[in-house]
C-alpha positions as a LaTeX table, in Angstrom:
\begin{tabular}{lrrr}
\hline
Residue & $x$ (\AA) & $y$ (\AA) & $z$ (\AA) \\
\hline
Unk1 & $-176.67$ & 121.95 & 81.79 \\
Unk2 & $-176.95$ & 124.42 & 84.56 \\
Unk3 & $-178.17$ & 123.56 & 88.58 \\
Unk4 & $-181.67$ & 124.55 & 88.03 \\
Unk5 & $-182.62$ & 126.31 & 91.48 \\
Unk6 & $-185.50$ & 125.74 & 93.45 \\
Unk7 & $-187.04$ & 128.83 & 95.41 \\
Unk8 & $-189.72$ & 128.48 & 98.36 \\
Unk9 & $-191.90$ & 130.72 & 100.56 \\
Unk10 & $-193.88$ & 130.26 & 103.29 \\
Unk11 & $-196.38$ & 128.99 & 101.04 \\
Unk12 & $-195.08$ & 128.02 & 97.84 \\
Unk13 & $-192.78$ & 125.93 & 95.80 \\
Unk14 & $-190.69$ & 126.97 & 92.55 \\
Unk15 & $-189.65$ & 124.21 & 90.95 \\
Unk16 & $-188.70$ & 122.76 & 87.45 \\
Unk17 & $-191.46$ & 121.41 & 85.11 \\
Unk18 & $-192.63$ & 117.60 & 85.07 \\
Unk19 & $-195.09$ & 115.61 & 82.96 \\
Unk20 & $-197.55$ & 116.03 & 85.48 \\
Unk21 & $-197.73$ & 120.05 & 84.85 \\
Unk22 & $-198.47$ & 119.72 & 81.21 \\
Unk23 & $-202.62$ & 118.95 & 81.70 \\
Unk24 & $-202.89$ & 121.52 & 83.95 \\
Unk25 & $-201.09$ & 124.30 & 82.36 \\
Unk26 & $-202.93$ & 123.40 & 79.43 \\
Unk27 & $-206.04$ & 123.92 & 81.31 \\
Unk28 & $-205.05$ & 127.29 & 82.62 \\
Unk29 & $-204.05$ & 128.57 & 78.75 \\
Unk30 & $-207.36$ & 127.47 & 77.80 \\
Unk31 & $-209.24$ & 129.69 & 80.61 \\
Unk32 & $-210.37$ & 132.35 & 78.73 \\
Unk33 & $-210.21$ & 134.66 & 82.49 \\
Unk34 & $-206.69$ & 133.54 & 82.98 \\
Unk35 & $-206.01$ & 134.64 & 79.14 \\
Unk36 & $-207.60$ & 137.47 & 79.44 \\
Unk37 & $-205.20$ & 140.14 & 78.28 \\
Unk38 & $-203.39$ & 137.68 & 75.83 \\
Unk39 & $-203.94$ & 137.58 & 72.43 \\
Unk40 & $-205.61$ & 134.50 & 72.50 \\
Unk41 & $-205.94$ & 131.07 & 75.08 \\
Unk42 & $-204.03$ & 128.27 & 74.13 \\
Unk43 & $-204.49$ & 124.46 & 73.13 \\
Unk44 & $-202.96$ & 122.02 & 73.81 \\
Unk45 & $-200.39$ & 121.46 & 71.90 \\
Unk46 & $-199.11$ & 125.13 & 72.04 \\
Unk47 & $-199.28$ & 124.81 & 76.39 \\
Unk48 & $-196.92$ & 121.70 & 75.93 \\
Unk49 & $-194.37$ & 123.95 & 73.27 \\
Unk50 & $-194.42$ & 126.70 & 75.92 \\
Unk51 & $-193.93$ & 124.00 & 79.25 \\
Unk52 & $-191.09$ & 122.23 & 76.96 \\
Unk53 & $-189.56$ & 126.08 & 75.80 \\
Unk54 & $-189.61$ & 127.09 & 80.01 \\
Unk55 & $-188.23$ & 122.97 & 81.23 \\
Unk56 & $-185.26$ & 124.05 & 78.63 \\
Unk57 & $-184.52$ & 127.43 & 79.56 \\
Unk58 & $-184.40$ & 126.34 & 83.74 \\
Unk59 & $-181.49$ & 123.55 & 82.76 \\
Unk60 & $-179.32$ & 125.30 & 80.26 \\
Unk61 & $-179.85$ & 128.42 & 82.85 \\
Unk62 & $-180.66$ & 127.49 & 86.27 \\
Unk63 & $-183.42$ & 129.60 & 86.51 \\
Unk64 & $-186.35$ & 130.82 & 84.05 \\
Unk65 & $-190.23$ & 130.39 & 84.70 \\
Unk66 & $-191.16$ & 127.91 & 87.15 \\
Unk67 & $-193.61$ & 125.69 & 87.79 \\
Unk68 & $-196.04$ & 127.51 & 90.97 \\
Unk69 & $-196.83$ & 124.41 & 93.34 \\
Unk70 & $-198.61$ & 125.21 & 96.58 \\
Unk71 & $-196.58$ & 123.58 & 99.37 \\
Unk72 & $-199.91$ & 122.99 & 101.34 \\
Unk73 & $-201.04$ & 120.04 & 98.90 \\
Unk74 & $-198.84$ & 120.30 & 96.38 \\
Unk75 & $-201.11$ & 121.57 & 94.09 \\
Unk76 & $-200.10$ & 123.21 & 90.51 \\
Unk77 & $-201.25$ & 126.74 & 90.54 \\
Unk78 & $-199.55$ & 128.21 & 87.64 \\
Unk79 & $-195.71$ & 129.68 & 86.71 \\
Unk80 & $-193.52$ & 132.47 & 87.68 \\
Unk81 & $-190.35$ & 133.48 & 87.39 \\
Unk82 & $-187.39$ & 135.28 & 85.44 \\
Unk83 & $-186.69$ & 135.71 & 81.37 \\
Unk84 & $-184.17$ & 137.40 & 79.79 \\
Unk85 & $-186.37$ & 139.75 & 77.23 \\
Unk86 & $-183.83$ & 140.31 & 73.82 \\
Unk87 & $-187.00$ & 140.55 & 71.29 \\
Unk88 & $-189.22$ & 143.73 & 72.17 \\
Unk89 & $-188.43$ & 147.25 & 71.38 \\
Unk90 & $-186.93$ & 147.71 & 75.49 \\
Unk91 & $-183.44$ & 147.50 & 76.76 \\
Unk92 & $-182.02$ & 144.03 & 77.04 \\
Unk93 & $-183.23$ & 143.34 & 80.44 \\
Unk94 & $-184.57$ & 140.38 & 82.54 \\
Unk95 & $-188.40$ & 139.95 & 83.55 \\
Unk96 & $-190.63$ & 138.77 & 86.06 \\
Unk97 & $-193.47$ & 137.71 & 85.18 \\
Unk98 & $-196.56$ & 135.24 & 86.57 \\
Unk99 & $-199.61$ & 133.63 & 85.51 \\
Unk100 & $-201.69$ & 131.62 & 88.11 \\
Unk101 & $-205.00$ & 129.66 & 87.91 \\
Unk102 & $-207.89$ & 131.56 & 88.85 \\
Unk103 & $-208.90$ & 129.65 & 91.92 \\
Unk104 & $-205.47$ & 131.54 & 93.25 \\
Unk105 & $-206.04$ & 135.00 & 92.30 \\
Unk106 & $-206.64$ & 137.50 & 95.49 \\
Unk107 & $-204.59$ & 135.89 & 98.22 \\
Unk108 & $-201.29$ & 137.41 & 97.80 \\
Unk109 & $-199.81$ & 134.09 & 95.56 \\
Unk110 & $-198.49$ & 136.44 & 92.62 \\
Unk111 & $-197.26$ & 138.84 & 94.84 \\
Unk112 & $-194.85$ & 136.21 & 97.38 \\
Unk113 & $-193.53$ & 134.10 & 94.15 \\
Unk114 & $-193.04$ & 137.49 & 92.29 \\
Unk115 & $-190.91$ & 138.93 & 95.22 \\
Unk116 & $-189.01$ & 135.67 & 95.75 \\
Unk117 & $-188.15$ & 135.93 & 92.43 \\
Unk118 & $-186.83$ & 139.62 & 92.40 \\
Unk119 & $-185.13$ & 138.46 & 95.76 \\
Unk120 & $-183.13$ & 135.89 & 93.60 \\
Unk121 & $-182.77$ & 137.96 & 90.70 \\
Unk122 & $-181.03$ & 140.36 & 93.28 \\
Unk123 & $-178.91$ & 138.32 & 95.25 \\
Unk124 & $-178.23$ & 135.45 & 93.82 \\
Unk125 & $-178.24$ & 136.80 & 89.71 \\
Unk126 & $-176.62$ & 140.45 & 90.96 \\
Unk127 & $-178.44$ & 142.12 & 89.11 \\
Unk128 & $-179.07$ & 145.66 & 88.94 \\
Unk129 & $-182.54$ & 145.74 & 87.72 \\
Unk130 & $-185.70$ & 143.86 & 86.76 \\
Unk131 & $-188.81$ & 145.16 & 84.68 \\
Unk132 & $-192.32$ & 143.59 & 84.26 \\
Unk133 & $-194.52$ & 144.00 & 81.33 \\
Unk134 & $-198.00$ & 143.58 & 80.45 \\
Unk135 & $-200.98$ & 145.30 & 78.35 \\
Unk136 & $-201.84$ & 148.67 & 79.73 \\
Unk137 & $-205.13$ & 147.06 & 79.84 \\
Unk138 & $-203.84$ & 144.62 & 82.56 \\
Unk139 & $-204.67$ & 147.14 & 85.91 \\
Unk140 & $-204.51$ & 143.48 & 88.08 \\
Unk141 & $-200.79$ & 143.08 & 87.01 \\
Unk142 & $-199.84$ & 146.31 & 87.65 \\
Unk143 & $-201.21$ & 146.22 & 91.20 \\
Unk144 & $-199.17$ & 143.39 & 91.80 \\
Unk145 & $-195.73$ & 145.65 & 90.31 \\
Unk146 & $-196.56$ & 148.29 & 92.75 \\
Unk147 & $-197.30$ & 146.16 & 95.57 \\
Unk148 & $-193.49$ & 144.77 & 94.90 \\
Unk149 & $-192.39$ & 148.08 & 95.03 \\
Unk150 & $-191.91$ & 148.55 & 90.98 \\
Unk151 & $-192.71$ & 151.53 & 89.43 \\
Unk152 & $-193.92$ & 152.77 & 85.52 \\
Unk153 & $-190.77$ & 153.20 & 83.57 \\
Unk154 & $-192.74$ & 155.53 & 81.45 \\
Unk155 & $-191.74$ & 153.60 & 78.59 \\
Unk156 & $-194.60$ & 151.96 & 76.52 \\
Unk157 & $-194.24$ & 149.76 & 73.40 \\
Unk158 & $-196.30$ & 148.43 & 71.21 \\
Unk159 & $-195.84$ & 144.52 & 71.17 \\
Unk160 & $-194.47$ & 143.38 & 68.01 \\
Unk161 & $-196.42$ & 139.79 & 68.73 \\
Unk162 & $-199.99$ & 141.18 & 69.50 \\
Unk163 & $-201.85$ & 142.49 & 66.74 \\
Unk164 & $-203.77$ & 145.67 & 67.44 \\
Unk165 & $-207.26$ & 145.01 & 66.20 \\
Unk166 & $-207.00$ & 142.61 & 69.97 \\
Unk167 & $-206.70$ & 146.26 & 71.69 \\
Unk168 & $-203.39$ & 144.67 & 73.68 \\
Unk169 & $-201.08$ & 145.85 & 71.93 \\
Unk170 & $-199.74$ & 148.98 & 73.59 \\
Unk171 & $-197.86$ & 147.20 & 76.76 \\
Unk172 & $-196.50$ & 149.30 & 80.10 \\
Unk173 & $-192.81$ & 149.02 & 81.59 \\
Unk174 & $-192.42$ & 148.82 & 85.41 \\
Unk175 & $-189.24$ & 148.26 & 86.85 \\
Unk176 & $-187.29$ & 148.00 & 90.64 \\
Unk177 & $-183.48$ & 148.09 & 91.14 \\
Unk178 & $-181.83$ & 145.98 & 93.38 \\
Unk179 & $-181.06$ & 149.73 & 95.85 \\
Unk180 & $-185.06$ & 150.35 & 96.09 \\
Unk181 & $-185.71$ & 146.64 & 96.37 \\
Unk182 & $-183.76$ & 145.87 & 99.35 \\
Unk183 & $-185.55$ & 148.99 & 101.05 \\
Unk184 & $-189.15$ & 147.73 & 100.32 \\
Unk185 & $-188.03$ & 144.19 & 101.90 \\
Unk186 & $-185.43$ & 145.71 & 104.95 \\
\hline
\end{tabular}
C-alpha cells in the first residue's frame, strides 16, 4: 500500500475517499447535467463500484482520482485527478480528468484542481506528458484543457465503451508536456 498524497490550493482539498463521499457522489452521477456527455447517469450502486475502484487505486498508487472538498466548509464538490489510461485505442499515457457538482461549475474549481494535478503529475510523478479526453461534444471540458495550457493532439478515437447511437462516441485528445507546462505556470 502506497502513501496516498494529499494536494491543496488556495481553495481546495484533494484527498482520499471516505464513507461520507459515497451519497454525494451518488447524487452527482445521478444529475442528468453533470452526466451530460456520459453515456448514461449512474445509481447507486454503480457510484459506490466507481468510489470503491478510485479509494483502491489512491492506496496501491498514491495518487488516482480524488475526492474534490472545498476547504471553505469542507464541502464535497466532486473528483479530480490522475489515471493511467491502458484500455482505449491512445498511447499508454496518464489522464487528468474532473467531474464537479453543478453548484461548482463557472468559478475556476476544475481549472485550480486540474492544474494542481498536472503540477504533481510533473514534479512529483516526472512525467513527460499528460492528455485529457472527453466527447468532442464536451466544448465545457475542452475550455478547461486550453485554459491549462493543453492543446488538441489531433488524435480522435472512437470510445470502445460508448455506443454510438448516444452520439458520444467520437472522443478528442488534448495533451501538455511537462516543457510547455512549466511555461504556462512560470
Amino acid at each position: 500500500m502506497a502513501l496516498v498524497h494529499q494536494l491543496q490550493t488556495p481553495r481546495l482539498r484533494l484527498r482520499q475517499w471516505k464513507e461520507k463521499d459515497l451519497e454525494p457522489f451518488a447524487t452527482l452521477n445521478a444529475d442528468e447535467a453533470v452526466m451530460e456527455f456520459f453515456p448514461s447517469v449512474l445509481g447507486q450502486d454503480e457510484s459506490k463500484e466507481a468510489a470503491s475502484k478510485y479509494q483502491k487505486k489512491l492506496e496501491e498508487n498514491g495518487w488516482g482520482f480524488w475526492v474534490m472538498e472545498k476547504l471553505s466548509d469542507g464541502a464535497f464538490m466532486g473528483l479530480v485527478g490522475l489515471n493511467r489510461v491502458d484500455d482505449l485505442p491512445i498511447d499508454d499515457c496518464v489522464e487528468v480528468g474532473w467531474r464537479l457538482a453543478k453548484e461548482y461549475w463557472g468559478s475556476g474549481y476544475a481549472t485550480e484542481a486540474a492544474r494542481a494535478c498536472l503540477e504533481f503529475a510533473f514534479t512529483t510523478l516526472n512525467l513527460e506528458e499528460v492528455v485529457a479526453i472527453t466527447t468532442v461534444n464536451n466544448i465545457r471540458s475542452q475550455a478547461v484543457m486550453e485554459r491549462l495550457g493543453m492543446h488538441d493532439a489531433g488524435k480522435n478515437f472512437d470510445h470502445p465503451k460508448v455506443a454510438a447511437a448516444t452520439g458520444l462516441r467520437e472522443h478528442v485528445v488534448y495533451k501538455i508536456c511537462r516543457e510547455r507546462f512549466q511555461k504556462t505556470t512560470n
